[in-house]
VMD Tcl script that draws the C-alpha trace (Angstrom):
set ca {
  {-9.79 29.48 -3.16}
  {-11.07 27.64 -0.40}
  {-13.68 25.37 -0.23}
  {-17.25 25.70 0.91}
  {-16.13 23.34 3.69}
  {-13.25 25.29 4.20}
  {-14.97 29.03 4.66}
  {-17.42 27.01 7.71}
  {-14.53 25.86 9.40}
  {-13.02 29.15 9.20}
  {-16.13 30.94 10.79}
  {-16.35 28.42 13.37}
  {-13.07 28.73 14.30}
  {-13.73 32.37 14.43}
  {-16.28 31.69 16.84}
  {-14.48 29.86 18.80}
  {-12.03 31.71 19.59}
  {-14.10 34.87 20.02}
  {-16.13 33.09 22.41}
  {-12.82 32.28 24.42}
  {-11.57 35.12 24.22}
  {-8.63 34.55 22.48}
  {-8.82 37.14 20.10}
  {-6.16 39.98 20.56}
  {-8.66 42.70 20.54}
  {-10.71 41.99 24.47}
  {-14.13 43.09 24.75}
  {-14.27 45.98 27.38}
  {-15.77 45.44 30.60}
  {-17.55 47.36 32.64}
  {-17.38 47.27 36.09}
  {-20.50 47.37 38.12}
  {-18.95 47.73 41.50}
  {-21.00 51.18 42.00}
  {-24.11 49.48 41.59}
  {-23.24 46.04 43.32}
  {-25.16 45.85 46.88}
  {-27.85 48.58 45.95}
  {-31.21 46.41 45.27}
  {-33.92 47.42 47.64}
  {-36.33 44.92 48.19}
  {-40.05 46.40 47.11}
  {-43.65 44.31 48.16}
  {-44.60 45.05 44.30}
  {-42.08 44.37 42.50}
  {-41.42 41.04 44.02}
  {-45.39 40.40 43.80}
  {-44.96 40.73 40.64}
  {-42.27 39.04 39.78}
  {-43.88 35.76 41.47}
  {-47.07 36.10 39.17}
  {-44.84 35.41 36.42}
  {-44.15 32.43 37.92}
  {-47.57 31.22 37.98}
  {-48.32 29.20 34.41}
  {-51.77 30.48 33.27}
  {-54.32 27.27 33.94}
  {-56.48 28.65 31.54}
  {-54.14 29.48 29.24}
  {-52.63 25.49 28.99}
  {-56.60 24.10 28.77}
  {-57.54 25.90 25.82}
  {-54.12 25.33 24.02}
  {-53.72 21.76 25.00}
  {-50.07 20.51 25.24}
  {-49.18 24.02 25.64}
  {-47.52 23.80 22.00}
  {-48.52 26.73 19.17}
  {-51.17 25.78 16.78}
}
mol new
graphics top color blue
foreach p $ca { graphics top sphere $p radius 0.5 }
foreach p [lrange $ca 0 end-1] q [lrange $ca 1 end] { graphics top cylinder $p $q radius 0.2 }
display resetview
């Protein structure tokens, strides 16, 4: 029986080597070749893209330091 110690090195070792891939079952890929090289630029979707970039001044006033009450 392994101990408590034991079973969390297990699962991160597990992790580890699924995040390497170095598993012998690979993830499948997909290839997005058909789609690579078709973005057309549009006015309002890049407008509003950069108003997300804008912080809210209003917003940050009324909350302070911009941290959750």
């Amino acid at each position: 029986m392994k101990s408590a110690v034991g079973k969390q090195a297990t699962v991160v070792i597990d992790a580890l080597k699924h995040g390497a891939e170095a598993t012998a079952a690979q993830r499948k890929r997909r290839d997005l070749g058909d789609v690579a090289g078709q973005w057309k630029a549009d006015k309002d979707v890049e407008s509003a893209l950069a108003a997300q970039d804008k912080p809210d001044e209003e917003l940050w006033r009324t909350t302070g330091s911009g941290a959750s009450s």
